[in-house]
mmJSON file of the N, C-alpha and C atoms, coordinates in Angstrom:
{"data_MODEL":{"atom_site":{
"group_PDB":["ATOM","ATOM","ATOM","ATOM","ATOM","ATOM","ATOM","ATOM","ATOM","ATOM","ATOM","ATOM","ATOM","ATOM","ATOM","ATOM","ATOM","ATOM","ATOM","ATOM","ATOM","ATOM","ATOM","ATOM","ATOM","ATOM","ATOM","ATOM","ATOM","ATOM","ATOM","ATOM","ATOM","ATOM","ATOM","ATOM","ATOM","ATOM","ATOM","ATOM","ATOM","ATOM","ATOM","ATOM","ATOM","ATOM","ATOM","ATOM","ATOM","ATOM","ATOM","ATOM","ATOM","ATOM","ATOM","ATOM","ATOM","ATOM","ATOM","ATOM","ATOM","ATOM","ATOM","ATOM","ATOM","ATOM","ATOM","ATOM","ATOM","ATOM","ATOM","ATOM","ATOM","ATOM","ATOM","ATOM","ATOM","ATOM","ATOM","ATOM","ATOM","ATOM","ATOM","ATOM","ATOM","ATOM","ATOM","ATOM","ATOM","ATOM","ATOM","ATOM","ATOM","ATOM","ATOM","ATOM","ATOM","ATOM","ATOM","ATOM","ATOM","ATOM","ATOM","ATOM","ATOM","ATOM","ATOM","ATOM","ATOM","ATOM","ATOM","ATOM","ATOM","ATOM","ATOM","ATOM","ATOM","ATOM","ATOM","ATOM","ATOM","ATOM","ATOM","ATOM","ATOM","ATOM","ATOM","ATOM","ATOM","ATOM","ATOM","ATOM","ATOM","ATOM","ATOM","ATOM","ATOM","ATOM","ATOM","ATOM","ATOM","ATOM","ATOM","ATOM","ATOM","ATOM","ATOM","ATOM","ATOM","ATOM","ATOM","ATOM","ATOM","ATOM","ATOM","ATOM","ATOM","ATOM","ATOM","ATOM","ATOM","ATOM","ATOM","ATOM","ATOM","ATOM","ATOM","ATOM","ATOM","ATOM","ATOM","ATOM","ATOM","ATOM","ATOM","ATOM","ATOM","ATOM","ATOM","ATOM","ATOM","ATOM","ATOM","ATOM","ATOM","ATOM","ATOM","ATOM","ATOM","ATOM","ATOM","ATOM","ATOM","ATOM","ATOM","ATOM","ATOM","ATOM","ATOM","ATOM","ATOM","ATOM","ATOM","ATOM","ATOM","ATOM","ATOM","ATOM","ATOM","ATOM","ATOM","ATOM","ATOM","ATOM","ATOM","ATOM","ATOM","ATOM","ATOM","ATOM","ATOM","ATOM","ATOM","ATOM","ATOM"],
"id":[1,2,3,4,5,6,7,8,9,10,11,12,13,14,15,16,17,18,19,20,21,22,23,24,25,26,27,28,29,30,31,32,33,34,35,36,37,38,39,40,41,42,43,44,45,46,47,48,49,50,51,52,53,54,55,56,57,58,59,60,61,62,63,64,65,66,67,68,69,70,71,72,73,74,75,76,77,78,79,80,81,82,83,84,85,86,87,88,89,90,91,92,93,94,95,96,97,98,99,100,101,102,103,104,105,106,107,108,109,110,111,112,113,114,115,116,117,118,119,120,121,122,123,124,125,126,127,128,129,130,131,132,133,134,135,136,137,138,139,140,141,142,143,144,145,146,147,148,149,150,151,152,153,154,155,156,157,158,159,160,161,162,163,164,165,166,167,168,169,170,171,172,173,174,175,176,177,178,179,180,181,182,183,184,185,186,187,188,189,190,191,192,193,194,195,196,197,198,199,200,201,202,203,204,205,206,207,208,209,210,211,212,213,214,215,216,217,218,219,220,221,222,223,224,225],
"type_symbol":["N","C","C","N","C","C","N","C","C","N","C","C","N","C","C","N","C","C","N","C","C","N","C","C","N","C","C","N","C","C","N","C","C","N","C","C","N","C","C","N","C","C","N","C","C","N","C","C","N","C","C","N","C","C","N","C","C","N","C","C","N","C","C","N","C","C","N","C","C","N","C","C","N","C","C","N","C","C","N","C","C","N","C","C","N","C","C","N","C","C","N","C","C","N","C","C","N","C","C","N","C","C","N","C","C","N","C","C","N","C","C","N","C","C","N","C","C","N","C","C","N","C","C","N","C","C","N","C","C","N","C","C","N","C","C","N","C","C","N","C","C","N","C","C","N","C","C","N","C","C","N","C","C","N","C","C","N","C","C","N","C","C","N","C","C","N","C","C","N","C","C","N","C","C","N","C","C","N","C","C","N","C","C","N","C","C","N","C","C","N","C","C","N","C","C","N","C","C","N","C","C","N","C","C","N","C","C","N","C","C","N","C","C","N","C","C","N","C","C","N","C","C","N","C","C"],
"label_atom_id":["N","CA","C","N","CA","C","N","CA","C","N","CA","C","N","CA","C","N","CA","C","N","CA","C","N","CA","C","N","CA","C","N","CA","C","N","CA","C","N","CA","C","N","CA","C","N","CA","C","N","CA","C","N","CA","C","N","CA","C","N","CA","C","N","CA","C","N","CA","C","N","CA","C","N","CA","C","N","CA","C","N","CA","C","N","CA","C","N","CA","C","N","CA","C","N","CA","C","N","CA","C","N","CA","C","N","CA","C","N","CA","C","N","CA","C","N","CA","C","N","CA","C","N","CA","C","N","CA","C","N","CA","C","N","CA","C","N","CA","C","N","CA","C","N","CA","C","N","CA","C","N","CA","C","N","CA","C","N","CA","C","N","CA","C","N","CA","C","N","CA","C","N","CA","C","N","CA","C","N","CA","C","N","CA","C","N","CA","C","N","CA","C","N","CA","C","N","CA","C","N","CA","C","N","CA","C","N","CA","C","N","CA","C","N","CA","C","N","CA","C","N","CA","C","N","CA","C","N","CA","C","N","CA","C","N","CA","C","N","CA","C","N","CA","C","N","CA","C","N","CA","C","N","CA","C","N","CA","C","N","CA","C"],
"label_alt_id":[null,null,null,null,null,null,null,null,null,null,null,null,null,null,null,null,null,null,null,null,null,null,null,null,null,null,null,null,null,null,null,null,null,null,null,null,null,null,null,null,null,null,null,null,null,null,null,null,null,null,null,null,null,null,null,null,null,null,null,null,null,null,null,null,null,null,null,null,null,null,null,null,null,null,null,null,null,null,null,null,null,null,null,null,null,null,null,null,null,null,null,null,null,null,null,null,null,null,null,null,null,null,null,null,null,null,null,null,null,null,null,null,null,null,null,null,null,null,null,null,null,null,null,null,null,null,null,null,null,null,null,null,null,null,null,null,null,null,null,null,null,null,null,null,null,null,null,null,null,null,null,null,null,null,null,null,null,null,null,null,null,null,null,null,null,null,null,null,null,null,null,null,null,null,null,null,null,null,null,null,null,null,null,null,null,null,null,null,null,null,null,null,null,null,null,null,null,null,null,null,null,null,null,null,null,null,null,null,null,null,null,null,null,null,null,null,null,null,null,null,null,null,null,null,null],
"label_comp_id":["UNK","UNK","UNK","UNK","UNK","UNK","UNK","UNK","UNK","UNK","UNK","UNK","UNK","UNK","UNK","UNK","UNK","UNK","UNK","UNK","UNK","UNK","UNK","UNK","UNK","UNK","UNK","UNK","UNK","UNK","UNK","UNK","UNK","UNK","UNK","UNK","UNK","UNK","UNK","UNK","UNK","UNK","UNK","UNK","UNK","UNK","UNK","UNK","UNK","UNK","UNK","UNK","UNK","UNK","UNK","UNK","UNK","UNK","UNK","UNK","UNK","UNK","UNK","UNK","UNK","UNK","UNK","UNK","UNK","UNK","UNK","UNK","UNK","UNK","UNK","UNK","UNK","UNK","UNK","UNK","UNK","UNK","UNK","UNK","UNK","UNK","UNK","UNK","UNK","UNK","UNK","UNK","UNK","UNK","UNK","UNK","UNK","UNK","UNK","UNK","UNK","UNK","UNK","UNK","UNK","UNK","UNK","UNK","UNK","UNK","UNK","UNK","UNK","UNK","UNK","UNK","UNK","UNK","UNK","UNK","UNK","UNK","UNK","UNK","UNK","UNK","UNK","UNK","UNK","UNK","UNK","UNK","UNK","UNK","UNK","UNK","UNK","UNK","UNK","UNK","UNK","UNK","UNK","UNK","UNK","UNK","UNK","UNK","UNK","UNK","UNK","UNK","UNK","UNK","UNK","UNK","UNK","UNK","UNK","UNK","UNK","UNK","UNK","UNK","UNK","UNK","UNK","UNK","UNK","UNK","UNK","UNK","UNK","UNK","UNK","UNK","UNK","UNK","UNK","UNK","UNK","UNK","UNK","UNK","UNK","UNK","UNK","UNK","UNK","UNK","UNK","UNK","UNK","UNK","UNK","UNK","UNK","UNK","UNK","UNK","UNK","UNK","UNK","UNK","UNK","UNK","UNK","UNK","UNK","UNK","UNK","UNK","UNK","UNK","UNK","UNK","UNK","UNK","UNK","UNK","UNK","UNK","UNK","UNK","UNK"],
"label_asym_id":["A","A","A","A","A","A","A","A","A","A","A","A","A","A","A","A","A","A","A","A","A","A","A","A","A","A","A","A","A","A","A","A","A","A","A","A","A","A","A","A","A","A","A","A","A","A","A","A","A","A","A","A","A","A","A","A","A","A","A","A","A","A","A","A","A","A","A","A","A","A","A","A","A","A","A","A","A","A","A","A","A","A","A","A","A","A","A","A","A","A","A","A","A","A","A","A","A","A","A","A","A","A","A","A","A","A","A","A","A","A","A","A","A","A","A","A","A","A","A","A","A","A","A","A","A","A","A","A","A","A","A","A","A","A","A","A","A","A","A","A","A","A","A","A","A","A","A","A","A","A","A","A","A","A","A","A","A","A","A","A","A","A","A","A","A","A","A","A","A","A","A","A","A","A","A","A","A","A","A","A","A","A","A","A","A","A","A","A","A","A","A","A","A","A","A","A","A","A","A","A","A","A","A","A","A","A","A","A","A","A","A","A","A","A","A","A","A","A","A","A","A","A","A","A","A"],
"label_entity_id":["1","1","1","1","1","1","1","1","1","1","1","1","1","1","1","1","1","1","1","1","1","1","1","1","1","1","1","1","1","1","1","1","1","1","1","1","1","1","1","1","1","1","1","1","1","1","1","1","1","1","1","1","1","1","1","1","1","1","1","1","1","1","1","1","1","1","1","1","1","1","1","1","1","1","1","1","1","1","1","1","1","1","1","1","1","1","1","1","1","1","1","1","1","1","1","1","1","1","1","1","1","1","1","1","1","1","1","1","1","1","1","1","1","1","1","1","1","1","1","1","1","1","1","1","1","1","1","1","1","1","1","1","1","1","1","1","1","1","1","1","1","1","1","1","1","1","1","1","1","1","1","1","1","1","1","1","1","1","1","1","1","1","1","1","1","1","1","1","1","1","1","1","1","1","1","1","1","1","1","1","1","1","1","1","1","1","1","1","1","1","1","1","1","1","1","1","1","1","1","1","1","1","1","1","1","1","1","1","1","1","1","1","1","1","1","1","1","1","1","1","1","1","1","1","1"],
"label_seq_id":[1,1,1,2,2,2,3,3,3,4,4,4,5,5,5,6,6,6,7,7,7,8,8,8,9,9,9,10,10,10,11,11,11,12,12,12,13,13,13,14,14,14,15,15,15,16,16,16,17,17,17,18,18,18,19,19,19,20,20,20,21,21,21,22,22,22,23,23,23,24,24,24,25,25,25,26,26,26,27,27,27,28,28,28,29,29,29,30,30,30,31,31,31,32,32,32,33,33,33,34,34,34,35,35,35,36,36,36,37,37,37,38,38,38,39,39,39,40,40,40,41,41,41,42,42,42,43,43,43,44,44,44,45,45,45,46,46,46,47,47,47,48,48,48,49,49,49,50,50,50,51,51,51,52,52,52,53,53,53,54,54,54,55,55,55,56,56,56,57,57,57,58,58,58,59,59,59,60,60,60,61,61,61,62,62,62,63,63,63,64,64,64,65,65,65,66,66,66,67,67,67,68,68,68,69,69,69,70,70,70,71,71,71,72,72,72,73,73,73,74,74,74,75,75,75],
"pdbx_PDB_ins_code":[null,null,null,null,null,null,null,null,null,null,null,null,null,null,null,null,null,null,null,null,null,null,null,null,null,null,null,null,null,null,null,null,null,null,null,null,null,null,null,null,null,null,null,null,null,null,null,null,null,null,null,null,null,null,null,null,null,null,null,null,null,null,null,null,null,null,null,null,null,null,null,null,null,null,null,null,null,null,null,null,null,null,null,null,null,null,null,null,null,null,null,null,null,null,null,null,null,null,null,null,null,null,null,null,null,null,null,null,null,null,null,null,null,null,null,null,null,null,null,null,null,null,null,null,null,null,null,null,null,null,null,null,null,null,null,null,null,null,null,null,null,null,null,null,null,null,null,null,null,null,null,null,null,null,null,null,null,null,null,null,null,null,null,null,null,null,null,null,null,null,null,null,null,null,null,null,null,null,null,null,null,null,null,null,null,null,null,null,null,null,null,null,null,null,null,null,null,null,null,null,null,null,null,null,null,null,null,null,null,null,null,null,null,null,null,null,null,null,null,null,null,null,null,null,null],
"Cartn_x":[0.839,0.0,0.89,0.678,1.409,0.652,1.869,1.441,1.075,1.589,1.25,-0.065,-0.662,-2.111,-3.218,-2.497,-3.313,-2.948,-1.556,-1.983,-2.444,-3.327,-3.99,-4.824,-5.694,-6.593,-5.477,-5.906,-4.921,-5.172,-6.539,-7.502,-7.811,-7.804,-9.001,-9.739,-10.877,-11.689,-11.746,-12.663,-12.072,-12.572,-13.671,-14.466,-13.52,-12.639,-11.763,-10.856,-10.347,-8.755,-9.057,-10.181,-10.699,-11.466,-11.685,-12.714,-13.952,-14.877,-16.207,-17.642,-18.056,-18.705,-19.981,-20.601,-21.744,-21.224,-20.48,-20.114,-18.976,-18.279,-17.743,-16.505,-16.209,-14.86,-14.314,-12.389,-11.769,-10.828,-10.737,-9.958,-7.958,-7.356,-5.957,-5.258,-6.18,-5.417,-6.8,-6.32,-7.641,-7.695,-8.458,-9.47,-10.226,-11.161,-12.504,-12.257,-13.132,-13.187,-12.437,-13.466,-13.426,-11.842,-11.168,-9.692,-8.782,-9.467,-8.811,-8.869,-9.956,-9.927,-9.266,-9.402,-8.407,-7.177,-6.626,-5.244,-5.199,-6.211,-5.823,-5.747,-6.642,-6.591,-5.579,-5.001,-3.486,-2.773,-2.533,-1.272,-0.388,-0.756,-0.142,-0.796,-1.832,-1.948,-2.016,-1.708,-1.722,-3.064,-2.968,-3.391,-4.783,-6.014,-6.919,-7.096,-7.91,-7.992,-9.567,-10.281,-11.255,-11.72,-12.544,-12.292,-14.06,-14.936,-15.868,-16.475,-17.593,-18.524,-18.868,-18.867,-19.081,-18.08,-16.966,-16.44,-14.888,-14.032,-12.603,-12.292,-10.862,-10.216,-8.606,-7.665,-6.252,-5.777,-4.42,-3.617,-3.17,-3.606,-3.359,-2.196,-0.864,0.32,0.738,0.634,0.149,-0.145,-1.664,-1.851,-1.39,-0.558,0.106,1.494,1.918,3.231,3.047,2.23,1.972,1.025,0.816,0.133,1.75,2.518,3.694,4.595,4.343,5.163,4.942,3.315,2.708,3.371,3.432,3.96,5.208,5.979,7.559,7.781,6.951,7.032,6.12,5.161,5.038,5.786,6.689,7.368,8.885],
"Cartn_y":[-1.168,0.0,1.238,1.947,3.17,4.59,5.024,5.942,7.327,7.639,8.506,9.197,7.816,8.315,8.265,7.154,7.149,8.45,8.954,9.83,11.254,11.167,12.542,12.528,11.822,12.291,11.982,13.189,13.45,12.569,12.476,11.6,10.265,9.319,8.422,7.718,7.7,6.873,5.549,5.034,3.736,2.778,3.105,2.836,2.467,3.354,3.13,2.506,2.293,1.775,0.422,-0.454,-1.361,-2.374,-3.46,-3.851,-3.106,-2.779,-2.89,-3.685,-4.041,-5.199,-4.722,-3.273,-2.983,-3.074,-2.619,-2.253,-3.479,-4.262,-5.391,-4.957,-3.542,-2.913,-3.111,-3.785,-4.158,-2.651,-2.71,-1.424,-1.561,-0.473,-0.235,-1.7,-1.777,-3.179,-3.709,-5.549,-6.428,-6.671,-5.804,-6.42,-6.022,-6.471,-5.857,-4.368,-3.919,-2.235,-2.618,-3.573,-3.828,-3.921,-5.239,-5.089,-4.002,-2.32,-1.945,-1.039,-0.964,0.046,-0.755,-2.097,-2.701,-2.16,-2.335,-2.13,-0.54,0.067,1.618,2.323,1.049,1.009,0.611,-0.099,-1.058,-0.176,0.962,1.56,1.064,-0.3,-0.432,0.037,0.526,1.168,2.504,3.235,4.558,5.346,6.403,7.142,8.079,7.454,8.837,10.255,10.666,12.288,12.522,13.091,13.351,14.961,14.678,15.403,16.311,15.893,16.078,14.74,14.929,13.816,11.998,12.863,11.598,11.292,11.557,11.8,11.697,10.239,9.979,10.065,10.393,9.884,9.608,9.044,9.112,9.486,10.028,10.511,9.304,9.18,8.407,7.689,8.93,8.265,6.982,7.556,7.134,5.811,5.522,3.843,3.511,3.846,3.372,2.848,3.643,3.34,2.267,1.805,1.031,-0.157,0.017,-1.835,-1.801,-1.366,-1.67,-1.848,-1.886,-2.238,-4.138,-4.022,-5.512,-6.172,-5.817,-6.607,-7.125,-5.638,-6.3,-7.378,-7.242,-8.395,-10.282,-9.305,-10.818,-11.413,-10.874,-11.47,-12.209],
"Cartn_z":[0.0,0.0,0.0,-0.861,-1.101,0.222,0.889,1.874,1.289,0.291,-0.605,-0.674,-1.288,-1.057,0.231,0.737,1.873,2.896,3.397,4.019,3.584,2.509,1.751,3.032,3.62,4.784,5.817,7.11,7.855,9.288,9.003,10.691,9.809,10.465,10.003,11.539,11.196,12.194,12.215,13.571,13.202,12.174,11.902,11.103,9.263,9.379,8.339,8.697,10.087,10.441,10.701,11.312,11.5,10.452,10.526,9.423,9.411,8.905,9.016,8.323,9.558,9.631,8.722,8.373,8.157,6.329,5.846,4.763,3.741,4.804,4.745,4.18,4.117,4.247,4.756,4.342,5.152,5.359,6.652,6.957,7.138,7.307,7.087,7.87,8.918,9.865,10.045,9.61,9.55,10.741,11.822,13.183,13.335,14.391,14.359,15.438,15.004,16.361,17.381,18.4,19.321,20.229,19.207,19.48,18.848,18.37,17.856,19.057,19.813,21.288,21.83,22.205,23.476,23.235,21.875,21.474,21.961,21.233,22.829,23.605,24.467,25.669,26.188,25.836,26.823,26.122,25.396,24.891,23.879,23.366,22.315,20.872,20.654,19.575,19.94,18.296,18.963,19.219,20.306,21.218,20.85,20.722,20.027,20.225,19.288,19.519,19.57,20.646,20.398,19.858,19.296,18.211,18.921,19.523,20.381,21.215,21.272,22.146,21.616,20.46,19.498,17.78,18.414,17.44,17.878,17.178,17.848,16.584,16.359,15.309,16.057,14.772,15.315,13.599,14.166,13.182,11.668,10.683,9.432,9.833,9.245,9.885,10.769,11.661,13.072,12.961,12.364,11.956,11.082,10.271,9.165,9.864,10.326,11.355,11.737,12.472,13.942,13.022,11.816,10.565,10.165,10.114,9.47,10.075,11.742,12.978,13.239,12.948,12.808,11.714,10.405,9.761,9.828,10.893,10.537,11.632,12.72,13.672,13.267,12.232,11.854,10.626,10.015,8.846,9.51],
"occupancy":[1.0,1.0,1.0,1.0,1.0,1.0,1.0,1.0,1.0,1.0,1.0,1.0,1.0,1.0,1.0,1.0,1.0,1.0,1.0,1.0,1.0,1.0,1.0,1.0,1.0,1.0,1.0,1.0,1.0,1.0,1.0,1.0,1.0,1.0,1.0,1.0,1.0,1.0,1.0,1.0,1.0,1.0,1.0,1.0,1.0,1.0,1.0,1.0,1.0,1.0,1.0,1.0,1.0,1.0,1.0,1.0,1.0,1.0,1.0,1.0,1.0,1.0,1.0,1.0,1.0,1.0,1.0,1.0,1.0,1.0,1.0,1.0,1.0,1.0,1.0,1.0,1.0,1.0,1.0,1.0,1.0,1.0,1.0,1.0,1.0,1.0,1.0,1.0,1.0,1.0,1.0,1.0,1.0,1.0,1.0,1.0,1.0,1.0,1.0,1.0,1.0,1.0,1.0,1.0,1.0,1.0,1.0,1.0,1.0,1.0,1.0,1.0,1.0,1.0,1.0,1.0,1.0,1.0,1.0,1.0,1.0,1.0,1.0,1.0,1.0,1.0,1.0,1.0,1.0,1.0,1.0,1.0,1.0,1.0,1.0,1.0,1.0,1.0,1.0,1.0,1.0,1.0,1.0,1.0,1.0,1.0,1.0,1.0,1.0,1.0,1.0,1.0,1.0,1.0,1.0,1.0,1.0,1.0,1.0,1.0,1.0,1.0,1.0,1.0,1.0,1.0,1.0,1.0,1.0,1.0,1.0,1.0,1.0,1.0,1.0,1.0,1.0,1.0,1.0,1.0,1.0,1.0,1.0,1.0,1.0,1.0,1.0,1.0,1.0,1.0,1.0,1.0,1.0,1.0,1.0,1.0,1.0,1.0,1.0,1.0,1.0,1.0,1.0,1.0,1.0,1.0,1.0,1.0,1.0,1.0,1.0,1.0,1.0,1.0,1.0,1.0,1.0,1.0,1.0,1.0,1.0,1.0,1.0,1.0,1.0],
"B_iso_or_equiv":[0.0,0.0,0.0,0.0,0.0,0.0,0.0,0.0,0.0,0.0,0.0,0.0,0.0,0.0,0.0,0.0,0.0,0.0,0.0,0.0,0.0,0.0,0.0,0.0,0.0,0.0,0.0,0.0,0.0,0.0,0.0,0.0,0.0,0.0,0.0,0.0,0.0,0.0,0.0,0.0,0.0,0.0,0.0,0.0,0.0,0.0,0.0,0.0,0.0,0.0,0.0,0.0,0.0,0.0,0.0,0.0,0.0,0.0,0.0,0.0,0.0,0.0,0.0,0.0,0.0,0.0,0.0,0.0,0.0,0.0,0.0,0.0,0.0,0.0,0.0,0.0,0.0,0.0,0.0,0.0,0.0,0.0,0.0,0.0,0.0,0.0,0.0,0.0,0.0,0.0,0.0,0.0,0.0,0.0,0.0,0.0,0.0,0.0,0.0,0.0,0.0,0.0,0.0,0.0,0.0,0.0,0.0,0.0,0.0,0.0,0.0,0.0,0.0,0.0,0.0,0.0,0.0,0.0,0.0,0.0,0.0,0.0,0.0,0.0,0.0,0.0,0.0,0.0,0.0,0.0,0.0,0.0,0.0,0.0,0.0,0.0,0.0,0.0,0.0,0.0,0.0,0.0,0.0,0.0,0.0,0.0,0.0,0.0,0.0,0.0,0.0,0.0,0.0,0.0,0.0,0.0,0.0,0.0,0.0,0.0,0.0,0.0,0.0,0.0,0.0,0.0,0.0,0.0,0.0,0.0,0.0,0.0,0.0,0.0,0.0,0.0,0.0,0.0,0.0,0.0,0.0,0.0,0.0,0.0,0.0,0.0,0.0,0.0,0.0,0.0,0.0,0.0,0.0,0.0,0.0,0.0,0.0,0.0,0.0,0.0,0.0,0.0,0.0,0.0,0.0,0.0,0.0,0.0,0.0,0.0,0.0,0.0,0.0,0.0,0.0,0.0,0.0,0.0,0.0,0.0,0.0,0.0,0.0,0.0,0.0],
"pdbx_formal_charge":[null,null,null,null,null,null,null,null,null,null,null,null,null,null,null,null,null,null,null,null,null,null,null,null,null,null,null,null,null,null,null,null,null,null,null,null,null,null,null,null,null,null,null,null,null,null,null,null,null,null,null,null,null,null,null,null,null,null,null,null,null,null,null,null,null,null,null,null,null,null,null,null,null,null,null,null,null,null,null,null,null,null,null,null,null,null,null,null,null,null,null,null,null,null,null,null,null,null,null,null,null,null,null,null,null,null,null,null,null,null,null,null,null,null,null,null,null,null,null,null,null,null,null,null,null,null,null,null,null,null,null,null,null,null,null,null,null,null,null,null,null,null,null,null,null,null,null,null,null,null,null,null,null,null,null,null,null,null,null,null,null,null,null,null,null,null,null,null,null,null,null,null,null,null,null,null,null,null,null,null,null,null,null,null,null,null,null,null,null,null,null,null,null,null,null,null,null,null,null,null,null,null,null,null,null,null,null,null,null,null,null,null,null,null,null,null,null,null,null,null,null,null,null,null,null],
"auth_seq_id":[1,1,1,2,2,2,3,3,3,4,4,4,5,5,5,6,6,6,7,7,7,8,8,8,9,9,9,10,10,10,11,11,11,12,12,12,13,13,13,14,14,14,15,15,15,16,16,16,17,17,17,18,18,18,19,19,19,20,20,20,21,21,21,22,22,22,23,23,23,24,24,24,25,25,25,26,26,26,27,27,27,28,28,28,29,29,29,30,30,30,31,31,31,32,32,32,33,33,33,34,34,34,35,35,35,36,36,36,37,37,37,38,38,38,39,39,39,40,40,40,41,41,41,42,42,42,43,43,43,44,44,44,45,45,45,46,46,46,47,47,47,48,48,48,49,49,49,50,50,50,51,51,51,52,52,52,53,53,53,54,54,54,55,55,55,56,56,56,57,57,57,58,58,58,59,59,59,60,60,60,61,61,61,62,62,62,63,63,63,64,64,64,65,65,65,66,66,66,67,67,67,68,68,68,69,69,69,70,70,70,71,71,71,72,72,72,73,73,73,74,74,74,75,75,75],
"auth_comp_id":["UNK","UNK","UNK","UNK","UNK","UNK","UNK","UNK","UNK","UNK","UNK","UNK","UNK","UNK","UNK","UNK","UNK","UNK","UNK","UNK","UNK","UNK","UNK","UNK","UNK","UNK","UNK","UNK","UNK","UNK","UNK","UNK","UNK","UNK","UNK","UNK","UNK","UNK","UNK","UNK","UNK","UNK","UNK","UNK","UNK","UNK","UNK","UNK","UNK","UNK","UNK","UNK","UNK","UNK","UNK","UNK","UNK","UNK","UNK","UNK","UNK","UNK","UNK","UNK","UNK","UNK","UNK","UNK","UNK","UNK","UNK","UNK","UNK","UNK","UNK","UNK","UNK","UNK","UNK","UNK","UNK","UNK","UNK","UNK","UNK","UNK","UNK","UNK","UNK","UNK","UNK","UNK","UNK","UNK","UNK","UNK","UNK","UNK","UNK","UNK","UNK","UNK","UNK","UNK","UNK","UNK","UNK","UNK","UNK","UNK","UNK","UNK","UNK","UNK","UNK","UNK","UNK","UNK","UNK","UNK","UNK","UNK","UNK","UNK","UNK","UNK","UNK","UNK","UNK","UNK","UNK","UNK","UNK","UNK","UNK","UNK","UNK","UNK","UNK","UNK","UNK","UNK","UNK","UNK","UNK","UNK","UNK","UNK","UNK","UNK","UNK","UNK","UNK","UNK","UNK","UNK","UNK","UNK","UNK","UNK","UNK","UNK","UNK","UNK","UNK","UNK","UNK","UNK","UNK","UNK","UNK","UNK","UNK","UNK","UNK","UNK","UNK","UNK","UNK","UNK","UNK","UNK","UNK","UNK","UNK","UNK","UNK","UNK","UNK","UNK","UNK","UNK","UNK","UNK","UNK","UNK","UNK","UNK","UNK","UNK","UNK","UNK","UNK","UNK","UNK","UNK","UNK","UNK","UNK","UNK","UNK","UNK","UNK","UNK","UNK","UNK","UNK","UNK","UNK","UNK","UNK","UNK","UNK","UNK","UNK"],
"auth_asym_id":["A","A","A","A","A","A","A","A","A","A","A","A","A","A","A","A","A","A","A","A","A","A","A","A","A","A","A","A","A","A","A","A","A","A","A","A","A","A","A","A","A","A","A","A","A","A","A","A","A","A","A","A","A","A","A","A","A","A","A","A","A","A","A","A","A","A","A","A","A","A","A","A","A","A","A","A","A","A","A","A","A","A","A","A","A","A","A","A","A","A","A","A","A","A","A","A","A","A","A","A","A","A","A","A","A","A","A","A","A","A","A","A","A","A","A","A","A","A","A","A","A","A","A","A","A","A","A","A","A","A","A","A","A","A","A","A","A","A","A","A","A","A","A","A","A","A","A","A","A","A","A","A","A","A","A","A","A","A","A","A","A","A","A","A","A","A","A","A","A","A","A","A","A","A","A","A","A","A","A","A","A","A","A","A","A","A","A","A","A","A","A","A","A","A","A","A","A","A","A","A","A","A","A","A","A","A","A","A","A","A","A","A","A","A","A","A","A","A","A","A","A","A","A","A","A"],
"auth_atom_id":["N","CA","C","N","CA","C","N","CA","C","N","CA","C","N","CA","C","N","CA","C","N","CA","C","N","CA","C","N","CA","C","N","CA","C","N","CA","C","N","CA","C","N","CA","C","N","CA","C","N","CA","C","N","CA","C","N","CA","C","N","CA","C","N","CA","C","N","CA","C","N","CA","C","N","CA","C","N","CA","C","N","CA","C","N","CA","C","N","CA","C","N","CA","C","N","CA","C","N","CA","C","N","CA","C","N","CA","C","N","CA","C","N","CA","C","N","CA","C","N","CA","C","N","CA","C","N","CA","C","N","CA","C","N","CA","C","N","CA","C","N","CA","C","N","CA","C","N","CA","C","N","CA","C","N","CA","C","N","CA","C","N","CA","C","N","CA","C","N","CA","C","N","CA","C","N","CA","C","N","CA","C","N","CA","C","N","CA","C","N","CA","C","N","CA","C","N","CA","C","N","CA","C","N","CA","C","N","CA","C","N","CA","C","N","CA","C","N","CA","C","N","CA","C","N","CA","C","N","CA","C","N","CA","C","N","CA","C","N","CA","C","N","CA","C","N","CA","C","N","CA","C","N","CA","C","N","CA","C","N","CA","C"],
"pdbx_PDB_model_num":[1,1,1,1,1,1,1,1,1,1,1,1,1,1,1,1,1,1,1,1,1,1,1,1,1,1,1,1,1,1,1,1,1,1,1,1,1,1,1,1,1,1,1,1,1,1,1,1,1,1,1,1,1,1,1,1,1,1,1,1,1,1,1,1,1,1,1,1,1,1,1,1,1,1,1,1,1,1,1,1,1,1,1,1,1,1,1,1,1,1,1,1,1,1,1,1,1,1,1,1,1,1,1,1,1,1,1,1,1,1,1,1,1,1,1,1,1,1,1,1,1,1,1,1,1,1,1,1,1,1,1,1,1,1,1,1,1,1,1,1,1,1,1,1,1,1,1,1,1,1,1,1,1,1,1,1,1,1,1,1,1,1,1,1,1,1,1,1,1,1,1,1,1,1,1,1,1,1,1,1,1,1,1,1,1,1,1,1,1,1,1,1,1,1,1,1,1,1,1,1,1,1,1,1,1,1,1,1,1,1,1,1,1,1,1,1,1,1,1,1,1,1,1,1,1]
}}}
């Protein structure tokens, strides 16, 4: 995946960073939501931004970094 284009958007939600189950979009890293909050909750993924009440995002980068941290530990 070329970062190029992907980091043209600067936030992504999780909805994009995660699979999604409604749309059957697979997102930047294949898991579901759920383990994508655990992951930042325990601090190993990176850190959200709330952005208001109903509304998180995290930095593109950021998850691009940290799917390409996964891969190098799983190759």
């Amino acid at each position: 995946m070329s970062t190029e284009i992907v980091t043209a958007c600067v936030y992504s939600r999780v909805s994009e960073i995660a699979n999604n189950r409604r749309t059957g979009k697979p997102g930047i890293i294949p898991v579901s939501p759920a383990t994508w909050w655990s992951w930042c909750k325990s601090g190993k993924a990176p850190k959200p931004i709330r952005l208001s009440a109903g509304v998180t995002v995290w930095r593109t980068v950021e998850v691009i970094a940290f799917a390409e941290s996964l891969a190098d530990r799983a190759a």
